[in-house]
C-alpha positions as CSV (number, residue, x, y, z in Angstrom):
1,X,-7.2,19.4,53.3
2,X,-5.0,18.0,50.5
3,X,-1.6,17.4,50.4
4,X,0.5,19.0,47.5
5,X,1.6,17.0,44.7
6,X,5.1,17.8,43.7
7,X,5.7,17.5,39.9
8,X,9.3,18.2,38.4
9,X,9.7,18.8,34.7
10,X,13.1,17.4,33.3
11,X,14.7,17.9,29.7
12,X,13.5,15.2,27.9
13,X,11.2,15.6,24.9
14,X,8.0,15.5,26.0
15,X,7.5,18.7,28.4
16,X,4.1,19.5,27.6
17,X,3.0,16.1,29.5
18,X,4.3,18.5,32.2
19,X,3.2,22.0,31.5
20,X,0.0,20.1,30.7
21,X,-0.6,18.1,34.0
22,X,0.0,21.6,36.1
23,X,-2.8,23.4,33.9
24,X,-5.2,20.2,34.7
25,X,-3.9,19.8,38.3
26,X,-4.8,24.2,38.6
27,X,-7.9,23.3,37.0
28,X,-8.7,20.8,39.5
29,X,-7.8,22.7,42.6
30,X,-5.0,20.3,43.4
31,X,-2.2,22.1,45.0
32,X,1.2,21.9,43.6
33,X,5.0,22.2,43.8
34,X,7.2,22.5,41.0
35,X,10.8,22.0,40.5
36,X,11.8,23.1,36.5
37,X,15.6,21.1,35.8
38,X,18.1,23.3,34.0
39,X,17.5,21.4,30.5
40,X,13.8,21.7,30.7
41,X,13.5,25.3,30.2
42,X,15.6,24.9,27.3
43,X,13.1,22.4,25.8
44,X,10.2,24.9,26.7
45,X,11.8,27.1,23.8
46,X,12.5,24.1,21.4
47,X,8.6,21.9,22.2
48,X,6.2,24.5,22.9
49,X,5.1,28.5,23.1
50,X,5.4,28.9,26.7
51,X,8.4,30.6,28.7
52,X,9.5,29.9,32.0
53,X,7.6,32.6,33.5
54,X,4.3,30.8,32.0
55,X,5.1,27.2,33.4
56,X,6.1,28.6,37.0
57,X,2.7,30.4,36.8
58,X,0.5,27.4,36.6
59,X,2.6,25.9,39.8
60,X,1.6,27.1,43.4
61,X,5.2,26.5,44.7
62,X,7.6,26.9,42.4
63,X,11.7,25.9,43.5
64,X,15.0,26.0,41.9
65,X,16.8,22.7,41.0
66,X,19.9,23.7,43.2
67,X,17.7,24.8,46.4
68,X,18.3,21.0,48.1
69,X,17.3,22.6,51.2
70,X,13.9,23.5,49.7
71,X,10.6,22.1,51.4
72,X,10.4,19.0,49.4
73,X,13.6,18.0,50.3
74,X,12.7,16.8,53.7
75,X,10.5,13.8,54.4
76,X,8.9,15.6,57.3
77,X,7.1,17.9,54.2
78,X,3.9,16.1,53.8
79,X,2.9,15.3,50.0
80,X,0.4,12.8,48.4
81,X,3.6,12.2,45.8
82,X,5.3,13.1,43.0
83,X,5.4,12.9,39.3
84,X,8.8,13.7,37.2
85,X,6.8,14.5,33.8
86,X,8.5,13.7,31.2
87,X,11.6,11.9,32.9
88,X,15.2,11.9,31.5
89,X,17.1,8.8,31.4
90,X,20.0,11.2,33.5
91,X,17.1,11.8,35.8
92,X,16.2,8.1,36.1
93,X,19.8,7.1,36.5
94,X,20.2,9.3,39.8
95,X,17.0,8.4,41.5
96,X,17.9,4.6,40.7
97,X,21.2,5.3,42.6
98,X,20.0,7.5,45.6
99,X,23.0,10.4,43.3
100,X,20.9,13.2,45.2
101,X,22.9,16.0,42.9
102,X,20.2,18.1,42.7
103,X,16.2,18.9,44.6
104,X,14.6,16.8,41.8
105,X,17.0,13.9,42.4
106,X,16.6,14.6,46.4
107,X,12.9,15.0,46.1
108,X,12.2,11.6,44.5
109,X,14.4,10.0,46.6
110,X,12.3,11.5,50.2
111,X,9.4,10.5,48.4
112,X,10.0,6.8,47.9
113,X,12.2,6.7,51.4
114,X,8.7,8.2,52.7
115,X,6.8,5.4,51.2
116,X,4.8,7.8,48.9
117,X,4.2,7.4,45.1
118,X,6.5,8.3,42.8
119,X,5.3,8.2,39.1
120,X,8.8,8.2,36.1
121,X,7.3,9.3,32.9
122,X,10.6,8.3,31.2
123,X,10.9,9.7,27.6
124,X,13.5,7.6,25.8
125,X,13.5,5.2,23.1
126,X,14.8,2.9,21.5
127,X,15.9,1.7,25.2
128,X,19.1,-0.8,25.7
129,X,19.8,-2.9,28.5
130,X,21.3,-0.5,31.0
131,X,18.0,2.1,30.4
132,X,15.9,-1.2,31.3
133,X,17.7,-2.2,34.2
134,X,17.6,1.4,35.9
135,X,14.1,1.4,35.1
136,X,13.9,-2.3,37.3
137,X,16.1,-0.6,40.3
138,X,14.1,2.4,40.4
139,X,11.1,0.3,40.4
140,X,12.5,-2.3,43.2
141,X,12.7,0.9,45.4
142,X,9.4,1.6,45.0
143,X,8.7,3.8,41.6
144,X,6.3,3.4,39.3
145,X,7.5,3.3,36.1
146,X,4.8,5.0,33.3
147,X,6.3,5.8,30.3
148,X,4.2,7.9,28.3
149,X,2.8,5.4,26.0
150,X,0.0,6.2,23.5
151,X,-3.2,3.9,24.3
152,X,-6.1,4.2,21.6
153,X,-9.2,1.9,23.1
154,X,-10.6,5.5,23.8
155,X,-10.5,6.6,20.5
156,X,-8.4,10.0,20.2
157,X,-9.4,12.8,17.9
158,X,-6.4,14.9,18.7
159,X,-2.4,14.6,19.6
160,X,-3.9,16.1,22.9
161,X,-6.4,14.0,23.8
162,X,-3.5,11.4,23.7
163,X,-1.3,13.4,25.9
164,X,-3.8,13.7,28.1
165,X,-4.4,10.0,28.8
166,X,-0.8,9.6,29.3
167,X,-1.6,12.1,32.2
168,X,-4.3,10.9,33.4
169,X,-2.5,7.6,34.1
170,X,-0.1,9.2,36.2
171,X,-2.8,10.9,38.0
172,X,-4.0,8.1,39.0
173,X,-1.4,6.7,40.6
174,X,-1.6,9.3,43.0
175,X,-4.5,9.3,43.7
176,X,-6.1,12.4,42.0
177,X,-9.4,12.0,40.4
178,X,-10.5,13.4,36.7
179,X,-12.0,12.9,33.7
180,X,-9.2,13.2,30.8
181,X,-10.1,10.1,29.0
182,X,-12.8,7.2,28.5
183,X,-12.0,4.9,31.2
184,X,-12.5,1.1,29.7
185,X,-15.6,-0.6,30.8
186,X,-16.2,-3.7,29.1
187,X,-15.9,-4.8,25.5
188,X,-19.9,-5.2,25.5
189,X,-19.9,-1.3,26.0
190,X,-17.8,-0.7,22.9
191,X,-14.0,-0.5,22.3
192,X,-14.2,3.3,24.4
193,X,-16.2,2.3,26.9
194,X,-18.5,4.6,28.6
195,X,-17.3,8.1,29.7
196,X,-16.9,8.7,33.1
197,X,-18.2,12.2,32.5
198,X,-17.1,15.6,30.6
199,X,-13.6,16.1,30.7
200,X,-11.4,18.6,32.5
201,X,-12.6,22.3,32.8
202,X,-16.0,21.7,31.0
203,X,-14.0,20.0,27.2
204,X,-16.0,17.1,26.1
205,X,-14.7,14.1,26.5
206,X,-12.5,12.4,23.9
207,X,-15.1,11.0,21.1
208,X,-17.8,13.5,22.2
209,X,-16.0,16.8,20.5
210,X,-18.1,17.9,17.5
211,X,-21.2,15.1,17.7
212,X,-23.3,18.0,17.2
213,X,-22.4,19.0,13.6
214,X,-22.2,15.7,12.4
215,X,-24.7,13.9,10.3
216,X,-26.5,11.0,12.5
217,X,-25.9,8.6,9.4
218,X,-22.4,9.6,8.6
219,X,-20.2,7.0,8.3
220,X,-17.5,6.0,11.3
221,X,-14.8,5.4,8.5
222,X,-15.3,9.0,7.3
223,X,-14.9,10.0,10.9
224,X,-11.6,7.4,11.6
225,X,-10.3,8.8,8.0
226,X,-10.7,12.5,9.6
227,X,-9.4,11.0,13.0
228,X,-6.1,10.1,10.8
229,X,-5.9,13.4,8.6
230,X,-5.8,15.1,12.2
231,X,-3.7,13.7,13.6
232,X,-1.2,13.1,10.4
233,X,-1.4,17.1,10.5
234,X,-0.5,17.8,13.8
235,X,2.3,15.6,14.0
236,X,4.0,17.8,11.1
């Protein structure tokens, strides 16, 4: 049987890395237990079209910030981890100094006193010196420190296909296996690689969307100029 994953939503920019990696992690059958900070609900309303009632839905367990006496907040719970998604520099600062104000702050703190993985998708930038060297204390305690940094070698054709590589790197830092992007597998194989397979709940894989309708002799800089228009457009 599989152990939950905790994930905790915080309010940096960035929540749909969150609200994303529950509707994969539902989609997947992983099992999962969600704390929501104060701020993050708030950015709900700001980033995205979901409410609160819509992000708790796609959690199995879902706690309140204040509940420190909640499940998670004992080491003798059993999870395979947990992933703060996207991480607030506030949020970072408290784990990096054991502050245990609140059941996200206690529940990263049992997890790395347990030994288990603890992913920080920390949302900031442009970062000064006391960002990076909470990022280095949080990391000498045993965090993993994965700032949701665009990658490109598997050739994105939409803002969510780069979200979801973002994800899928945390993922596999605990350990949970999927198919959100092209995996690199050698430069002889081409700059994507080869996929591993179709990606989450039956989507093709990044690269793959759309083959069918498009000419077999079409050029790839029509198809990179698209690519760009895309993504130009859904950044607006």
């Amino acid at each position: 049987m599989s152990l939950p994953l905790v994930v905790a939503i915080t309010g940096a920019t960035g929540v749909v890395y969150g609200v994303e990696m529950l509707r994969v992690l539902r989609e997947l059958g992983q099992e999962t237990h969600l704390i929501l900070s104060e701020a993050a609900g708030m950015n709900l309303s700001i980033e995205t079209e979901y409410s609160l009632d819509d992000v708790r839905a796609l959690a199995d367990v879902v706690y309140p910030n204040k509940d420190v006496g909640a499940a998670v907040a004992s080491g003798s719970f059993r999870t395979r981890g947990m992933i703060v998604a996207p991480c607030t520099v506030k949020t970072l600062s408290a784990i990096a100094n054991s502050f245990t104000y609140n059941l996200v702050v206690r529940a990263a703190d049992v997890t790395l006193k347990e030994r288990r993985p603890l992913v920080l998708m920390v949302r900031e930038t442009p970062l000064h010196k006391g960002h990076l060297e909470l990022m280095a204390r949080a990391a000498d305690c045993g965090a993993t420190i994965l700032p949701p940094m665009p990658a490109f070698y598997h050739q994105p054709e939409s803002i969510m296909d780069i979200v979801h590589q973002s994800i899928g790197k945390a993922l596999d830092q605990v350990g949970v296996e999927h198919r959100l992007f092209r995996r690199w597998s050698g430069h002889a194989r081409g700059a994507a690689g080869r996929p591993d397979g179709e990606a989450v709940a039956g989507e093709p894989a990044a690269g793959e969307r759309g083959a069918g309708e498009r000419g077999a002799g079409e050029p790839r800089a029509v198809e990179r100029a698209a690519t760009r228009e895309t993504l130009r457009v859904a950044s607006r």
